[in-house]
N, C-alpha and C positions, 0 to 999 in steps of 0.2 A: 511332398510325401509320395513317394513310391508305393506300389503293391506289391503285396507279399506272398508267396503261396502260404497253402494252408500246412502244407506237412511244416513249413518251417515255425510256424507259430506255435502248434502244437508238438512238434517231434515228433520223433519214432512211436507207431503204434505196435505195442507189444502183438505179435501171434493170436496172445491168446484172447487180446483185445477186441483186435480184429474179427477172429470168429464170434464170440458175441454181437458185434456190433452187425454182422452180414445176419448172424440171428436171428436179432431186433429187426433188421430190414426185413425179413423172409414174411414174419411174422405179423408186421404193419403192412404188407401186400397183400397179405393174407384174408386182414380183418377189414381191410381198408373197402374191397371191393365185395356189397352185398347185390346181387340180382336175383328177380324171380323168373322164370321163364319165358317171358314174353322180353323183359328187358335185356335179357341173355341172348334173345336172337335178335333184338333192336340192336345191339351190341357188337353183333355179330355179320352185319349189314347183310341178313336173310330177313325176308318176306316171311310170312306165313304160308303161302303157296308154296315157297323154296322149300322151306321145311319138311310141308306135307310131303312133296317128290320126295325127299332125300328119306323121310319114315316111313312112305309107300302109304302114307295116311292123306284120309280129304283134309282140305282147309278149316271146315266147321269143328274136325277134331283138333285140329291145332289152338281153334280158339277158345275151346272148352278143357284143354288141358291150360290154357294159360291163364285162364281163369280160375281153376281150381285151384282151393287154396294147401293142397296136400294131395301133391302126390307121390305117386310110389318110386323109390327109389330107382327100381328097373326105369320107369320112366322117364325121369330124370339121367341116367344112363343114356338110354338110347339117343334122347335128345344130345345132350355134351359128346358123342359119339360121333351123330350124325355132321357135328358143328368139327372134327376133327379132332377134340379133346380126347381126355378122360376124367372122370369124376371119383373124387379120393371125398370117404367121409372122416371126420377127425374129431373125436374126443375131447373135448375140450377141458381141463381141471383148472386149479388153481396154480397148480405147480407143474403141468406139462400138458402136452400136448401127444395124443396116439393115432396114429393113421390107423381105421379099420378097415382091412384089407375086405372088398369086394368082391364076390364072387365071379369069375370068365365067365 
């Protein structure tokens, strides 16, 4: 018994397949990964001191924002900013999903 690739077992995947299916993946990346702030820069292989440098903040604020269980969005910004991202908020319904665009 030989191996078989996968396109031959299943065939051609229509286009339109396709873009669902990269969809479905988008979307399971999405949901898949949940952090709070402190796990976001564990995550990130930053220190809490690395942090503070990088937001011109002490350390004792870094650990009190990471403890806080809500913060502000600005906040959050700055931090996913400081780490090199951006941070996109999204709407979440039953039937779709909306990026709400964030203030510059």
């Amino acid at each position: 018994m030989g191996y078989r690739k996968f396109s031959d077992i299943v065939g051609e995947i229509s286009p339109e397949r396709r873009a669902r299916i990269d969809a479905i993946k988008v979307e399971a990346r999405a949901d898949a990964v949940a952090f709070n702030l402190g796990e976001l820069r564990r995550h990130r292989e930053l220190t809490q001191v690395e942090l503070a440098q990088r937001l011109e903040r002490t350390q004792a604020s870094i650990s009190a924002m990471e403890a806080a269980g809500d913060n502000l969005l600005s906040t959050c910004r700055a931090v996913v900013e400081s780490m090199g991202g951006h941070l996109e908020v999204v709407a979440v319904f039953d039937d779709e999903r909306i990026v709400i665009p964030s203030p510059a």
